[in-house]
C-alpha positions in Angstrom: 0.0 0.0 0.0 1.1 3.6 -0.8 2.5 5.1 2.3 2.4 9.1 3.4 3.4 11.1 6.1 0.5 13.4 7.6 1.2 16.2 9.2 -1.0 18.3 11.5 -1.4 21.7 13.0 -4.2 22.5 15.3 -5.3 25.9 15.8 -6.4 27.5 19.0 -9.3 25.9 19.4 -8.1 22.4 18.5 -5.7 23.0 21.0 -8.6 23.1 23.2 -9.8 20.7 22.5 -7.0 18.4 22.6 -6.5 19.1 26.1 -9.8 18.6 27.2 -10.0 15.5 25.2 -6.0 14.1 26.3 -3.7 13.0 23.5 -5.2 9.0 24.0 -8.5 10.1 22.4 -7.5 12.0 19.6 -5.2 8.9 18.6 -8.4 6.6 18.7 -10.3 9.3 16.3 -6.9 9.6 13.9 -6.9 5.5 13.8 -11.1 5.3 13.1 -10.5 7.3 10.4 -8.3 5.9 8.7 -9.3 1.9 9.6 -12.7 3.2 8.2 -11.2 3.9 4.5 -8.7 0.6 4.4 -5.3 2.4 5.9 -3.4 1.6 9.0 -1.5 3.8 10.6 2.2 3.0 11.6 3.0 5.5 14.1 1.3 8.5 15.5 3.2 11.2 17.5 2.1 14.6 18.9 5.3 17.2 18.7 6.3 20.8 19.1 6.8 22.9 16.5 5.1 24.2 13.2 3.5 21.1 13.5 1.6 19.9 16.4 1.3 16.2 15.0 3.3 13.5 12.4 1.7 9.9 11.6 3.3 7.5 9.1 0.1 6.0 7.3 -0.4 3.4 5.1 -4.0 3.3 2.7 -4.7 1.5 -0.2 -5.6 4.3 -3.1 -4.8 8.2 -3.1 -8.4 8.6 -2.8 -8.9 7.5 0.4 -5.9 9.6 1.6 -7.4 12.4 0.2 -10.8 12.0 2.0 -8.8 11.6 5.5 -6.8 14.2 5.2 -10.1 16.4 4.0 -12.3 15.3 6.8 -9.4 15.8 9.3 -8.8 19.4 7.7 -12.5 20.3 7.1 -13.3 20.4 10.9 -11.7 23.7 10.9 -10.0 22.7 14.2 -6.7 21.4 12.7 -4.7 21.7 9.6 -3.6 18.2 7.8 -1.0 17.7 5.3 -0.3 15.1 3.1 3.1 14.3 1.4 3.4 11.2 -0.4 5.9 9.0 0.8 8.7 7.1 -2.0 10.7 4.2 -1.5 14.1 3.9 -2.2 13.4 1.3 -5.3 10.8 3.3 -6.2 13.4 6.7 -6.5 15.4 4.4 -8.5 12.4 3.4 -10.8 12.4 7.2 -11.4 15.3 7.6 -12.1 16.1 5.2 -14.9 12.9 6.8 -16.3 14.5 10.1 -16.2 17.3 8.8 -18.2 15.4 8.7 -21.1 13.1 11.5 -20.9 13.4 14.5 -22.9 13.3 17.8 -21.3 14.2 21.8 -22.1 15.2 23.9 -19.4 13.1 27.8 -19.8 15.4 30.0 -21.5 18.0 26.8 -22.3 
């Protein structure tokens, strides 16, 4: 399954809610979520920083990625990003691909 990192910054009032709720229960809503579209989620970690949260995640179309990081985002309450993750074999797939592409630089 295609694998991304989601990344997650709650505004004021997430933050409220996060700490009324506790970290534990905010886990359990990130793992329904995804479970519900056919993901799992490797890890889940709260931080500080620009972002507030990190998740590795694992779902089985770019679809269903894109509705969970919509629904999370959509709430209004936190921020969710989504950045495809690539393999090392994959890079290298790439790159032999590359080789044979033909490309013109602006202005070259």
């Amino acid at each position: 399954m295609p694998k991304y990192l989601i990344t997650g910054s709650y505004n004021a009032e997430g933050v409220k809610g996060l700490m009324a709720e506790g970290g534990t229960a905010r886990k359990a809503q990130a793992y329904a979520i995804v479970e519900s579209l056919g993901g799992t989620i490797e890890a889940f970690y709260y931080a500080f920083g620009s972002d507030d949260l990190y998740s590795f995640v694992d779902f089985p179309d770019v679809a269903s990625a894109v509705a969970a990081a919509g629904t999370i985002s959509s709430s209004g309450r936190v921020s969710a990003k989504l950045t495809p993750l690539i393999t090392a074999e994959e890079m290298d797939a790439g790159a032999a691909k590359a080789k044979s592409t033909k490309w013109r630089a602006p202005g070259a």
